[in-house]
Backbone of each chain as ProteinMPNN parsed JSONL, in Angstrom:
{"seq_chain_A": "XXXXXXXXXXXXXXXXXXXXXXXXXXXXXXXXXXXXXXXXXXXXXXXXXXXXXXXXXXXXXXXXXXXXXXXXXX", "coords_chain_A": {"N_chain_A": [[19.26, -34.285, 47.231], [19.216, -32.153, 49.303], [19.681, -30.993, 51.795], [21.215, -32.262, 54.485], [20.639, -33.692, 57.797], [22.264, -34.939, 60.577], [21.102, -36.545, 62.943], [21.718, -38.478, 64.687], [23.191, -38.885, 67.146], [20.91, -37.989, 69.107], [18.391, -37.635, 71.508], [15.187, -38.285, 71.599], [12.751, -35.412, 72.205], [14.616, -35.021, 70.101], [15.905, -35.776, 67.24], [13.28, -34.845, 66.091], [13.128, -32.142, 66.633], [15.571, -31.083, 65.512], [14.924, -31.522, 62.648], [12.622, -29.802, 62.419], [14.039, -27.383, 63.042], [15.797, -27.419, 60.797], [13.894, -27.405, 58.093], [12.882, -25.033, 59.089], [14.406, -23.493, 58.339], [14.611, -23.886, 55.381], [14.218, -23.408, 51.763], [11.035, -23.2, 50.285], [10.281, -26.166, 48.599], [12.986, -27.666, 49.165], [14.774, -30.33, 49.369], [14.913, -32.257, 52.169], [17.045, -34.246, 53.976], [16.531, -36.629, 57.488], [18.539, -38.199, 59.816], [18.097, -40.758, 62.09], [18.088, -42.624, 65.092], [16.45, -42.766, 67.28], [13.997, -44.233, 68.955], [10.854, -43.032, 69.669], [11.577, -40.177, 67.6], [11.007, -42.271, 65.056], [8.128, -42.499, 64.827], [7.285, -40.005, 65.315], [8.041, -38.315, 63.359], [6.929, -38.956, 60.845], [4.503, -37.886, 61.595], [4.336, -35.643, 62.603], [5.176, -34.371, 59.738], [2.967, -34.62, 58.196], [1.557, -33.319, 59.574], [2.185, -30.683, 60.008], [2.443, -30.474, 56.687], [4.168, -30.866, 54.743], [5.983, -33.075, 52.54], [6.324, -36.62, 52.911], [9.103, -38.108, 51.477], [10.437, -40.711, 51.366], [11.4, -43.471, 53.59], [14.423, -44.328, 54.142], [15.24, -47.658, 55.433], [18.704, -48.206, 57.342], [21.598, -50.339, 58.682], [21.764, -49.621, 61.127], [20.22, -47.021, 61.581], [17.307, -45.02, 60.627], [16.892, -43.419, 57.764], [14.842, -40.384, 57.081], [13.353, -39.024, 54.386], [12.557, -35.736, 53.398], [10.192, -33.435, 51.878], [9.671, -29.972, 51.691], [6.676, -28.219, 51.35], [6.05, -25.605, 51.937]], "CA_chain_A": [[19.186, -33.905, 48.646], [19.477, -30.469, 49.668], [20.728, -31.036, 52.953], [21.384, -33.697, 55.675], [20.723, -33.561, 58.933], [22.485, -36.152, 61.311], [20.904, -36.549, 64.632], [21.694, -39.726, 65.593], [23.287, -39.19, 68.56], [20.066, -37.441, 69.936], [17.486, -38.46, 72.131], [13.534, -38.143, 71.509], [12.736, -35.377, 70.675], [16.302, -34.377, 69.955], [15.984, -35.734, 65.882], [12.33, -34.305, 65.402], [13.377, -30.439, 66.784], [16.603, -30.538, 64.239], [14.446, -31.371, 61.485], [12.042, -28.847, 62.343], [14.676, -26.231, 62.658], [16.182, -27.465, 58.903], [12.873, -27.107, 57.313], [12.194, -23.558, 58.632], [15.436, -22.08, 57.505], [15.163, -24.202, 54.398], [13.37, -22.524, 50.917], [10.131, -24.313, 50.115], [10.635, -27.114, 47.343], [14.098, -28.215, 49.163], [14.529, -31.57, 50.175], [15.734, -32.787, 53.715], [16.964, -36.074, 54.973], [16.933, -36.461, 58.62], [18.968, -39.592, 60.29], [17.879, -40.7, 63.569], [17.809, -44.174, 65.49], [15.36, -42.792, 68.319], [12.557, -45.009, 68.663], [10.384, -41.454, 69.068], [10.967, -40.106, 66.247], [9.857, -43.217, 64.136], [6.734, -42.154, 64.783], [6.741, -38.522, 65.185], [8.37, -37.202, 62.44], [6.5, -38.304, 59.926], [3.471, -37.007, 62.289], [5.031, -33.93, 62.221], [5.181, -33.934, 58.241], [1.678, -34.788, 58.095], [0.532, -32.076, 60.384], [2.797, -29.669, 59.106], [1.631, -29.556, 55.53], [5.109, -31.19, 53.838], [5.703, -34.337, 51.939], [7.699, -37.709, 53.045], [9.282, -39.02, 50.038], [11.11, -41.756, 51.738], [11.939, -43.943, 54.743], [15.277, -45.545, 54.007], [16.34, -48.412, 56.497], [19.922, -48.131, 57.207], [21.911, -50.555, 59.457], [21.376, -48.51, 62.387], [19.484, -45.77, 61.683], [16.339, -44.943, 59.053], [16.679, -41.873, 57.142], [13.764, -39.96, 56.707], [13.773, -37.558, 53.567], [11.415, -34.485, 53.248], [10.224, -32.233, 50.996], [9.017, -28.76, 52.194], [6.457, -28.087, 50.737], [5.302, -24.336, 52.511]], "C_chain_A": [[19.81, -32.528, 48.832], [20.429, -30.527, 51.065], [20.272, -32.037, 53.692], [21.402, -33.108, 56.867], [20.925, -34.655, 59.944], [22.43, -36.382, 62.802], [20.893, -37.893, 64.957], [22.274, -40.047, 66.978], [22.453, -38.553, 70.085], [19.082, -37.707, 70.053], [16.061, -37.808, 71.713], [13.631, -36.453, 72.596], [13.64, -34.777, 69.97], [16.13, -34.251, 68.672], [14.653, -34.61, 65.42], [12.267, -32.297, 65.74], [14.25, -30.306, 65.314], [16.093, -30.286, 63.071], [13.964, -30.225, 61.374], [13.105, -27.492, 62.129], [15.614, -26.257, 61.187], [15.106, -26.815, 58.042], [12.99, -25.758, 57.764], [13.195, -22.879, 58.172], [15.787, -22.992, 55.489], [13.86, -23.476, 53.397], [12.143, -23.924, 50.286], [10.688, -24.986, 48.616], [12.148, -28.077, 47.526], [13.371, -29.7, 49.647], [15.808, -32.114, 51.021], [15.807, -34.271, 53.973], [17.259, -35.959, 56.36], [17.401, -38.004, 58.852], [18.552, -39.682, 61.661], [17.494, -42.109, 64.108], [16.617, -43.907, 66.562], [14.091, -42.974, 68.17], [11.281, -43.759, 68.42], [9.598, -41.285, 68.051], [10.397, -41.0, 65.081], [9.05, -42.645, 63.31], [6.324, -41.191, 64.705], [6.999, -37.662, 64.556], [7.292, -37.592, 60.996], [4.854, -38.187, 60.083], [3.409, -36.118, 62.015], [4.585, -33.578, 60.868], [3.767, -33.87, 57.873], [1.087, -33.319, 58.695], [1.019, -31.068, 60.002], [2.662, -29.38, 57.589], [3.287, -30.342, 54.623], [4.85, -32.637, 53.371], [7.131, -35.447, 52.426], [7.848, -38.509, 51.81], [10.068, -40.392, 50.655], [11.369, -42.126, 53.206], [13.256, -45.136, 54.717], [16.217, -45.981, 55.356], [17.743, -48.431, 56.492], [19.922, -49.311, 58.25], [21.37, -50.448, 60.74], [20.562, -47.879, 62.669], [18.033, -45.572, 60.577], [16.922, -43.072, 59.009], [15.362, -41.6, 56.39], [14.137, -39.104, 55.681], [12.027, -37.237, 52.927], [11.608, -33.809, 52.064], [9.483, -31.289, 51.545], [8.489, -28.124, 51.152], [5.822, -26.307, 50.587], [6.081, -23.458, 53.191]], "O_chain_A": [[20.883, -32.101, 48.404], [21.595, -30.166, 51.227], [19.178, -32.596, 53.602], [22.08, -32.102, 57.075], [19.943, -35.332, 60.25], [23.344, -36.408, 63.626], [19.924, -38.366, 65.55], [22.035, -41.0, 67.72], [22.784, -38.515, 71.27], [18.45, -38.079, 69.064], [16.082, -36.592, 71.521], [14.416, -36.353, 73.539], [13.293, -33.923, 69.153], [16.099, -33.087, 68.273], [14.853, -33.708, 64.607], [11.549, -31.462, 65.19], [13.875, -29.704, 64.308], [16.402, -29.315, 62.381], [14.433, -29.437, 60.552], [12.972, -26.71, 61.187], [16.027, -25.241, 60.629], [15.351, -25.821, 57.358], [13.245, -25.017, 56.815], [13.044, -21.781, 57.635], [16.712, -22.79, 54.702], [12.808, -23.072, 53.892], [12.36, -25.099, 49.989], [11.35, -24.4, 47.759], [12.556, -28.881, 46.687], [12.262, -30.071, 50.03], [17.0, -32.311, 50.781], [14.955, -35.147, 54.119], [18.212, -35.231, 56.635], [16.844, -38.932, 58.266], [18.656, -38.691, 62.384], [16.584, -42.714, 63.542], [15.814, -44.827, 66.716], [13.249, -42.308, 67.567], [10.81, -43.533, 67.306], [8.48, -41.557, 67.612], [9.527, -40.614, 64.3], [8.975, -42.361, 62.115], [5.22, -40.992, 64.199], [6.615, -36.501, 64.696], [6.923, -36.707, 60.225], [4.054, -38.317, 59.157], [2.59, -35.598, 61.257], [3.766, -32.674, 60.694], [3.438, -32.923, 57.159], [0.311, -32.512, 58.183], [0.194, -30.29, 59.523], [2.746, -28.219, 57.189], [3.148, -30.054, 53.435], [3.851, -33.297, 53.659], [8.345, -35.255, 52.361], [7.064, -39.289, 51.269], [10.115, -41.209, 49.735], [11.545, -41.223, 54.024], [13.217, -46.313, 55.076], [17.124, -45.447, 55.994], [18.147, -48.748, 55.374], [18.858, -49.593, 58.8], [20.573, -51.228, 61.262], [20.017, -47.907, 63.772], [18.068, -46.329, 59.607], [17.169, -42.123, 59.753], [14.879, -42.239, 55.456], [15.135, -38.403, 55.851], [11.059, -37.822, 52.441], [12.625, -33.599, 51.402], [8.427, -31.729, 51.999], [9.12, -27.584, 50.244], [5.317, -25.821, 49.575], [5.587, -22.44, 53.675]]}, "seq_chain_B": "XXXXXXXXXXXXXXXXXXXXXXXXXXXXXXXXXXXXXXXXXXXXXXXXXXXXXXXXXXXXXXXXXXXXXXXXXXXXXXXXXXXXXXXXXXXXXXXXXXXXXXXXXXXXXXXXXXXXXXXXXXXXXXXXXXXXXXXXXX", "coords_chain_B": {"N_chain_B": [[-11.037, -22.335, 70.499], [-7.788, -21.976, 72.072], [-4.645, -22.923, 70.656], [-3.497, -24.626, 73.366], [-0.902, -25.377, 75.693], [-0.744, -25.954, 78.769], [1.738, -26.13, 81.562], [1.989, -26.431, 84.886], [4.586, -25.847, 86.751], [5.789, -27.088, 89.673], [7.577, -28.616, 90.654], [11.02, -28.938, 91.527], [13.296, -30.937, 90.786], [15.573, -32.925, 88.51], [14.188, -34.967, 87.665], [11.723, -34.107, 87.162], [11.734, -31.923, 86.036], [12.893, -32.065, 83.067], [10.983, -33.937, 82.349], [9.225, -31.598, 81.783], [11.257, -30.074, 79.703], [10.972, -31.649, 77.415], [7.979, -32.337, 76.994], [7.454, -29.585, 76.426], [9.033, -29.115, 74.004], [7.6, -30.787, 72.389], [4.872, -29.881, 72.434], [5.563, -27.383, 71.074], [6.187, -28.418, 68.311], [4.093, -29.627, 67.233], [2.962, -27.226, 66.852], [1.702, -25.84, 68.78], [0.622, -23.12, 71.223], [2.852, -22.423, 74.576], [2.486, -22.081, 77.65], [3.963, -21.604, 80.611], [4.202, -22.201, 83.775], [6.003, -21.061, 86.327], [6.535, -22.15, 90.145], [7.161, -22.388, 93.744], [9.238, -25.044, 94.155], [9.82, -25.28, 91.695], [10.158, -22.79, 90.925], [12.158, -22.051, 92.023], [14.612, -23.313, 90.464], [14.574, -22.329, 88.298], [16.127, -19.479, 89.471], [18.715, -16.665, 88.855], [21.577, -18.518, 87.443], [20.716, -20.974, 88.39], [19.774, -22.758, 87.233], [22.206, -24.272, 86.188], [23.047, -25.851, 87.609], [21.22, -27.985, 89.142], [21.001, -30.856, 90.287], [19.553, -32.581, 91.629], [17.098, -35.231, 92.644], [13.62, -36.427, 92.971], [12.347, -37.184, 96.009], [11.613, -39.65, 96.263], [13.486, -41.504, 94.797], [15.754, -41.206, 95.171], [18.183, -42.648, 95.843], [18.435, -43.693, 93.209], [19.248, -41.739, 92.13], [22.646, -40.711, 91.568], [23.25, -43.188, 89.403], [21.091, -42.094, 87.445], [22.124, -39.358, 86.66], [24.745, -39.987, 85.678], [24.269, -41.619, 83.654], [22.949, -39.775, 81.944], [24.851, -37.987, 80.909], [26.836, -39.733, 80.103], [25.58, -40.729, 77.739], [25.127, -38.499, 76.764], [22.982, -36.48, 77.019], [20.71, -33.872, 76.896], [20.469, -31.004, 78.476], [17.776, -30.751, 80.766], [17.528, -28.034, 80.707], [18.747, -27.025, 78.289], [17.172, -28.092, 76.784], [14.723, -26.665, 76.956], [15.272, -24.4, 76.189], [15.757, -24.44, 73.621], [13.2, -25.562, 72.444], [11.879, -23.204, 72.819], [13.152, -21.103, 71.277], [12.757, -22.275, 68.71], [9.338, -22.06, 68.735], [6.157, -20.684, 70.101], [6.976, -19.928, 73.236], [6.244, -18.969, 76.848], [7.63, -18.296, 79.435], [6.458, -17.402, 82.845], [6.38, -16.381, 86.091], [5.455, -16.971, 89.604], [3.614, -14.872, 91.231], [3.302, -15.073, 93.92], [5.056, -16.834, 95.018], [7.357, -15.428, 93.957], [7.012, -13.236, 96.562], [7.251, -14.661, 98.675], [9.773, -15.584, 98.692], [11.448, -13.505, 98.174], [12.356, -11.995, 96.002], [13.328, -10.674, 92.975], [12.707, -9.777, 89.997], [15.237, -9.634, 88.473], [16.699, -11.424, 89.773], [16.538, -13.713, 88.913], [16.49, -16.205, 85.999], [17.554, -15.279, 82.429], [15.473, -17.001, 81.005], [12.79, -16.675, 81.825], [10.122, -14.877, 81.218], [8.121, -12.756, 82.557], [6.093, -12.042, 85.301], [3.457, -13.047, 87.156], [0.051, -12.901, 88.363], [-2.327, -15.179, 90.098], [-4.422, -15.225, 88.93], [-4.225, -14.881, 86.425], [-2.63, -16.915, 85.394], [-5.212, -19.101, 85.744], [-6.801, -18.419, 83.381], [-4.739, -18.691, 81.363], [-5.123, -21.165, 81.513], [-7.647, -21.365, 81.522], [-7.416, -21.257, 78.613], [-6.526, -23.293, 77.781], [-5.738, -26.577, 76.148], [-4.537, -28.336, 76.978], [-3.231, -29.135, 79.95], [-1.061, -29.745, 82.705], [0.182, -30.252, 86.034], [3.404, -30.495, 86.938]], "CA_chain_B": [[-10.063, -22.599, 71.35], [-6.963, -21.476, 71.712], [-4.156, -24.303, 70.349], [-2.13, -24.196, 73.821], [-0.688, -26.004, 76.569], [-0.393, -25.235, 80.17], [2.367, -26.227, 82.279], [2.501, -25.55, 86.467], [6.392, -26.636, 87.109], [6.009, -26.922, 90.909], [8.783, -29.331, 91.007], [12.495, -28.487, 91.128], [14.075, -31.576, 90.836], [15.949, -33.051, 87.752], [13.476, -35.888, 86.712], [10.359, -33.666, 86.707], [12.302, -30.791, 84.596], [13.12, -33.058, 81.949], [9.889, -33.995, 80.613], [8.693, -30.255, 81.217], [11.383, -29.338, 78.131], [10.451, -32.437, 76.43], [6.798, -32.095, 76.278], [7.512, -27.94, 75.471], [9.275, -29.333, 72.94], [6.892, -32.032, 71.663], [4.345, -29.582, 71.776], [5.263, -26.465, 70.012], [6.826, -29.706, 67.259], [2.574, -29.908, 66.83], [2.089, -26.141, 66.36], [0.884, -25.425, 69.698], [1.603, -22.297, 71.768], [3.236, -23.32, 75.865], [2.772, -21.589, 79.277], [4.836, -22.184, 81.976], [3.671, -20.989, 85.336], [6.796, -21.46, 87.394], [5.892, -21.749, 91.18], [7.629, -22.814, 94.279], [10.759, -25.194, 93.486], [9.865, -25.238, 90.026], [10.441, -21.423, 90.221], [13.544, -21.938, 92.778], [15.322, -24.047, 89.066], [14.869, -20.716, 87.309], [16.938, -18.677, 90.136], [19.859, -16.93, 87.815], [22.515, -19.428, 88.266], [20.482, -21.894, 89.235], [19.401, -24.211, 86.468], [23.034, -25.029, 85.202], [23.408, -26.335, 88.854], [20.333, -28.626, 89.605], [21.212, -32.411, 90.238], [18.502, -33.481, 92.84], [15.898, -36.212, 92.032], [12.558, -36.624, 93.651], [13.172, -37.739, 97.149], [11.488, -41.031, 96.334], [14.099, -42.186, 93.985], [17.168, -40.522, 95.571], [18.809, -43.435, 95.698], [18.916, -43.365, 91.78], [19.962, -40.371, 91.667], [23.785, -40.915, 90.647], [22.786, -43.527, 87.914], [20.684, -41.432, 86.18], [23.022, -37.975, 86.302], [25.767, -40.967, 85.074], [23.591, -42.304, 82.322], [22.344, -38.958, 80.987], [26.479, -37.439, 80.833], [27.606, -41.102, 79.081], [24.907, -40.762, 76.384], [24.76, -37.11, 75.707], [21.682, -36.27, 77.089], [20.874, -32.462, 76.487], [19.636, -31.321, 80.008], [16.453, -30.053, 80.744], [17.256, -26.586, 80.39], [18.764, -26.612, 77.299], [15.942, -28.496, 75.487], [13.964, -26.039, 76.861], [15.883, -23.66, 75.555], [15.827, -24.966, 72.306], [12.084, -25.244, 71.913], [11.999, -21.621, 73.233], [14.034, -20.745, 69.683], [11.721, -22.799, 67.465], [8.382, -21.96, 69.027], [5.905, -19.834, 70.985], [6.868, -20.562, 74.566], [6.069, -18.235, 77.572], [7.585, -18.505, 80.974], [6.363, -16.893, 83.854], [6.828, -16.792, 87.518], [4.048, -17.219, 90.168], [3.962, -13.483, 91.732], [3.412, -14.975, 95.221], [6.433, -17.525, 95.137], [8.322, -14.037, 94.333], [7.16, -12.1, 97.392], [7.872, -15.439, 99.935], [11.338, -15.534, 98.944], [11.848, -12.103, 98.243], [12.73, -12.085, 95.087], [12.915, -9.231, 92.157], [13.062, -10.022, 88.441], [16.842, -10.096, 88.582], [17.286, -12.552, 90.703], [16.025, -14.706, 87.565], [17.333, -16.7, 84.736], [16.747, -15.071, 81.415], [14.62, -17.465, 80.251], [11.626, -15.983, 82.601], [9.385, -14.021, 80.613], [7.632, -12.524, 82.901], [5.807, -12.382, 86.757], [2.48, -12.932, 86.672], [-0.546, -13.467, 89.731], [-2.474, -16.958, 89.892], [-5.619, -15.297, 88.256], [-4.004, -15.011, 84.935], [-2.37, -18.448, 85.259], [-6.021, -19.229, 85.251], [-6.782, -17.408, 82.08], [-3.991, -19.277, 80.283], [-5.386, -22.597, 82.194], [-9.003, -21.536, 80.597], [-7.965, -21.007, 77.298], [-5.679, -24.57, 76.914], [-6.8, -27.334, 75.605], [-3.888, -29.479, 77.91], [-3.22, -28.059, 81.219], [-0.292, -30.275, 83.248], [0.965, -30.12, 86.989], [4.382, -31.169, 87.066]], "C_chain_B": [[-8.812, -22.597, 71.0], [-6.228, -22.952, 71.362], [-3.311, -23.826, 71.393], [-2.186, -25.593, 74.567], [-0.017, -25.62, 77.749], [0.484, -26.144, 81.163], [2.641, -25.786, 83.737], [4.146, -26.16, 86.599], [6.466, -26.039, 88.676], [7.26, -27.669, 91.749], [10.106, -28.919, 90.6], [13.444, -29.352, 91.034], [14.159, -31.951, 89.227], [14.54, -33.949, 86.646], [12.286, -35.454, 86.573], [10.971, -32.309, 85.694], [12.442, -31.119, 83.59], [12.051, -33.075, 81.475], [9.209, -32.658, 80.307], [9.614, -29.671, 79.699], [11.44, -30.837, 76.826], [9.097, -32.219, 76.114], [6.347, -30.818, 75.775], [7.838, -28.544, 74.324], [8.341, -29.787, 71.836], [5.578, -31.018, 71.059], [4.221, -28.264, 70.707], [6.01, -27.38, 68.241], [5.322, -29.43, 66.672], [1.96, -27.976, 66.821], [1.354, -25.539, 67.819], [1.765, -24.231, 70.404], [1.767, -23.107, 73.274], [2.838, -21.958, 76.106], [2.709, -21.862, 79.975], [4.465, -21.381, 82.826], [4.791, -22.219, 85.871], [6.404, -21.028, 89.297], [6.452, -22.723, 91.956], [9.054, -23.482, 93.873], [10.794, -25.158, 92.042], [10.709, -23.644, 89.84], [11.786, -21.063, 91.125], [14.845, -22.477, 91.722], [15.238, -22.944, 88.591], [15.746, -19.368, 88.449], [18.117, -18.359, 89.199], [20.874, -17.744, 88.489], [22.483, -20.805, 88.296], [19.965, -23.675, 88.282], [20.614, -24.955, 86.148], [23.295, -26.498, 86.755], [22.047, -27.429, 89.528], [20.763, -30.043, 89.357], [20.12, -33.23, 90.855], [17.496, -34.077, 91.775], [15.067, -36.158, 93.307], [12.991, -37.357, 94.688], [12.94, -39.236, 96.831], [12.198, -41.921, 95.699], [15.204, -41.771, 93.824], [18.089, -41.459, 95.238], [19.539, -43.732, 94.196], [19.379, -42.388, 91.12], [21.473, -40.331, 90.597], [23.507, -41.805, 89.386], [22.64, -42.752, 86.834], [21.318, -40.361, 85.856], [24.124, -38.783, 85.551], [25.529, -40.831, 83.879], [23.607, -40.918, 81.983], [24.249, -37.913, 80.588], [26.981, -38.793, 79.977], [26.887, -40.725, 78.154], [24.834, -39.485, 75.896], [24.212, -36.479, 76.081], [21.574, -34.835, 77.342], [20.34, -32.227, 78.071], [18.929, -30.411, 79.972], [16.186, -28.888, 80.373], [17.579, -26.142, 79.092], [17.779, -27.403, 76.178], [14.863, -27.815, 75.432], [14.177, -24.844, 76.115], [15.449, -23.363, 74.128], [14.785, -24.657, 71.777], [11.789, -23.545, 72.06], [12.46, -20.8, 72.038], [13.076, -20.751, 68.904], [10.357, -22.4, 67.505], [7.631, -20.855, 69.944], [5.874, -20.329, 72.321], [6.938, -19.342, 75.312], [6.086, -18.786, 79.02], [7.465, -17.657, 82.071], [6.713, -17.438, 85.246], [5.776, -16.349, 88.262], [4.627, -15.802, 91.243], [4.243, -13.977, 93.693], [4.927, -15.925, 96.192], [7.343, -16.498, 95.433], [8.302, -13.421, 95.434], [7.933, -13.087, 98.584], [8.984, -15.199, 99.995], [12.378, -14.617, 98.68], [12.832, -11.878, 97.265], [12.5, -11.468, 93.973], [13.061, -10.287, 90.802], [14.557, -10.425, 87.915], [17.409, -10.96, 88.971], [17.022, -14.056, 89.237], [16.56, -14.947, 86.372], [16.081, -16.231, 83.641], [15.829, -15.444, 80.629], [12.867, -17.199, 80.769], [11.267, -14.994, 81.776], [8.841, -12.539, 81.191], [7.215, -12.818, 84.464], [4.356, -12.149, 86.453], [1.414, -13.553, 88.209], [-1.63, -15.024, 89.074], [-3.685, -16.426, 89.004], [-5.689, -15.129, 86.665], [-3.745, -16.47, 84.572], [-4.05, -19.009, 84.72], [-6.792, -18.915, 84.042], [-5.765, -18.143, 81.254], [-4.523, -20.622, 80.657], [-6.952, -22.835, 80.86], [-8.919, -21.736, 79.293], [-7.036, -22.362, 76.871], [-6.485, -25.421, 77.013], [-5.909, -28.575, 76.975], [-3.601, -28.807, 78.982], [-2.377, -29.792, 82.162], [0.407, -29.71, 84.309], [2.058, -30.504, 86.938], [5.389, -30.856, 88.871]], "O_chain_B": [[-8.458, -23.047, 69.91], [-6.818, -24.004, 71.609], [-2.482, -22.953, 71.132], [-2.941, -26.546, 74.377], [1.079, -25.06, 77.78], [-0.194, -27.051, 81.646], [3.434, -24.861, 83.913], [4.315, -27.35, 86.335], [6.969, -24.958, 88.984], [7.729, -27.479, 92.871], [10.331, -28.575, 89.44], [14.58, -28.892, 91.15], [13.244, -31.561, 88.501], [14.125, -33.718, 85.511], [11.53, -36.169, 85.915], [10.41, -31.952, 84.658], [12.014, -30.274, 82.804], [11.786, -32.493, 80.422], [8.729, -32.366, 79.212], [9.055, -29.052, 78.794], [11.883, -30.838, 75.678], [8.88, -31.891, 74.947], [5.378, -30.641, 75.037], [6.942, -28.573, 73.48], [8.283, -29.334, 70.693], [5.182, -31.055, 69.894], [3.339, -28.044, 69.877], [6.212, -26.723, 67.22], [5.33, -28.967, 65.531], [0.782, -27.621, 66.79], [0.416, -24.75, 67.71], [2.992, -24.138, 70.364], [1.14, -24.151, 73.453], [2.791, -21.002, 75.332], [1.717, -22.416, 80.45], [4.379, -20.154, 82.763], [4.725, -23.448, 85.904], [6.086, -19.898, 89.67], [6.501, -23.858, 91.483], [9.94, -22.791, 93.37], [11.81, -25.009, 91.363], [11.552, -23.355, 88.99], [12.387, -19.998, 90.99], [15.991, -22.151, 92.035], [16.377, -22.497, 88.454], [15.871, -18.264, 87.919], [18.673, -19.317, 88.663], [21.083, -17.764, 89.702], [23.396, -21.631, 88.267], [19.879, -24.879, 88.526], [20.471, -26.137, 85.835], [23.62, -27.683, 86.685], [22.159, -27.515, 90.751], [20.881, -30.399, 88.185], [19.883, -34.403, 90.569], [17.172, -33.709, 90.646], [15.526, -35.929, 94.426], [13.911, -38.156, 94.516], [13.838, -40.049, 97.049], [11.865, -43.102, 95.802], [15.802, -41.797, 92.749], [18.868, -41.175, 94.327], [20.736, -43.934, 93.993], [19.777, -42.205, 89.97], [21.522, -40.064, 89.396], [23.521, -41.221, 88.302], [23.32, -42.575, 85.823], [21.239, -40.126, 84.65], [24.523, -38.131, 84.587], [26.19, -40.187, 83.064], [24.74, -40.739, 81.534], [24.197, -37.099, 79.666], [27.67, -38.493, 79.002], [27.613, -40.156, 77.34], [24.517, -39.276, 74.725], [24.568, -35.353, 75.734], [22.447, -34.438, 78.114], [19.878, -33.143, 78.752], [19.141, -29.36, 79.366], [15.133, -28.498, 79.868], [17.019, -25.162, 78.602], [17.762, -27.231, 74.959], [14.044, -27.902, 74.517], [13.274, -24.332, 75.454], [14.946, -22.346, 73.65], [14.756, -23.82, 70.876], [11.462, -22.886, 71.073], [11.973, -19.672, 71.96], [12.517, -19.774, 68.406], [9.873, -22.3, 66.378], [8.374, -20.092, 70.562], [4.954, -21.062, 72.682], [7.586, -18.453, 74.76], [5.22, -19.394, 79.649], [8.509, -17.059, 82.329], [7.175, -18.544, 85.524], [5.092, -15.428, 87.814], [5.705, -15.737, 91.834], [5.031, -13.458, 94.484], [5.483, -15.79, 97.282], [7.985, -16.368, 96.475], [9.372, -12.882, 95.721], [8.866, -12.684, 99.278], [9.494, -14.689, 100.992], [13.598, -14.701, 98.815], [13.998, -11.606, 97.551], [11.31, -11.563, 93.67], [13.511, -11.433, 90.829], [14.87, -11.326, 87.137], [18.53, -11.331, 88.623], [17.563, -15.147, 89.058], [17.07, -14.054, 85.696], [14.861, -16.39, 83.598], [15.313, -14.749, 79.752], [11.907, -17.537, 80.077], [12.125, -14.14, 81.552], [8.997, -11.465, 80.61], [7.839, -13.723, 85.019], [3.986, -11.27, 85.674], [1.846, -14.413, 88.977], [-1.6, -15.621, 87.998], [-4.043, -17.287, 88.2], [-6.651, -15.188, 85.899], [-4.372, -17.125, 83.739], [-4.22, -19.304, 83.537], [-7.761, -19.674, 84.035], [-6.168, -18.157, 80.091], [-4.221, -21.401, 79.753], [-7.247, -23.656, 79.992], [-9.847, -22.222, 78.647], [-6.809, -22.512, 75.67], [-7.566, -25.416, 77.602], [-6.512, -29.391, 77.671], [-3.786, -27.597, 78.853], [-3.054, -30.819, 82.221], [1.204, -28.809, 84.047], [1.767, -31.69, 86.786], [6.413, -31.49, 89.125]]}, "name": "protein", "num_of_chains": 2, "seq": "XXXXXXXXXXXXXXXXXXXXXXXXXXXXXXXXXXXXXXXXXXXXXXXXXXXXXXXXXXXXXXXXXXXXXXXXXXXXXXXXXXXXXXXXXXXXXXXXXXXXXXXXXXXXXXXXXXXXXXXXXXXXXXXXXXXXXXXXXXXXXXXXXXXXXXXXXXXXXXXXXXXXXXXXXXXXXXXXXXXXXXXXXXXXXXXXXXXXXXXXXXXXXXXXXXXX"}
């Protein structure tokens, strides 16, 4: 993991902006985990990844929260 | 066709500002460019000054008013202006101001919070209306 990003205490689309602003300052080939409990994102991040051109390597359930982790692939 | 989305923000109260910098958000998230045609109270919330200071809710749900300013201060909740903000960072967003709103209330460029792009008359609005694919009154 390259870097973490912990938005869990932010609301729809609070987690799926942060990510976005990780990925663009991150160098293609890193890989991102985002945390986020907002129902939302769920669904729209790995929308996002899809439409954006990167890869979801994982959706791990936590407790609380899922962590999404990215790879940028562009 | 262009990839945009058109926003009128004729409303100046709290619970119609909100989803305007949520669905900016949502859509430059999808790659799309925004424009905001601010007009009437929508464009009375962009007065400098004036956004940090907006509490009012739609008259029809005054009553809820305190609640929801409660709720959104207990949980966090970023407020309208700075999520607009935000997307404004990440994305192509363009806010204007409706030229004739400006002359009613006699109002220069200055009088305006930096996040105003621009002043612009209704026949361009149209022109950004023609070329989106979503086009939303709020």
């Amino acid at each position: 993991m390259d870097r973490t990003v912990d938005a869990r205490d932010t609301f729809c689309p609070g987690p799926l902006m942060e990510l976005i602003r990780a990925v663009k300052e991150g160098e293609v080939g890193e890989v991102i985990a985002v945390w986020s409990k907002d129902a939302g994102s769920q669904r729209d991040i790995p929308l996002w990844i899809e439409k954006a051109g990167h890869e979801l390597l994982a959706v791990n359930e936590k407790e609380e929260y899922n962590e999404f982790v990215i790879k940028k692939l562009r | 066709m262009a990839n945009k989305m058109t926003l009128i923000v004729f409303s100046g109260t709290v619970d119609k500002l909100m989803p305007v910098g949520i669905l900016a958000s949502g859509a430059v998230a999808m790659g799309m460019e925004v424009e905001i045609y601010l007009t009437f109270w929508g464009l009375q919330a962009f007065r400098q000054g004036a956004p940090q200071q907006v509490t009012k809710m739609s008259a029809e749900y005054e009553d809820m008013a305190p609640m929801m300013m409660q709720l959104m201060k207990e949980k966090n909740m970023p407020s309208w202006y700075d999520t607009l903000k935000q997307a404004k960072e990440l994305g192509t967003i363009r806010v204007h101001a409706c030229a004739a709103t400006m002359d009613l209330m006699g109002m220069t460029k200055e009088d305006l919070d930096p996040m105003v792009d621009d002043i612009v008359g209704v026949a361009e609005y149209v022109e950004f209306a023609r070329e989106s694919e979503i086009t939303l009154f709020m």
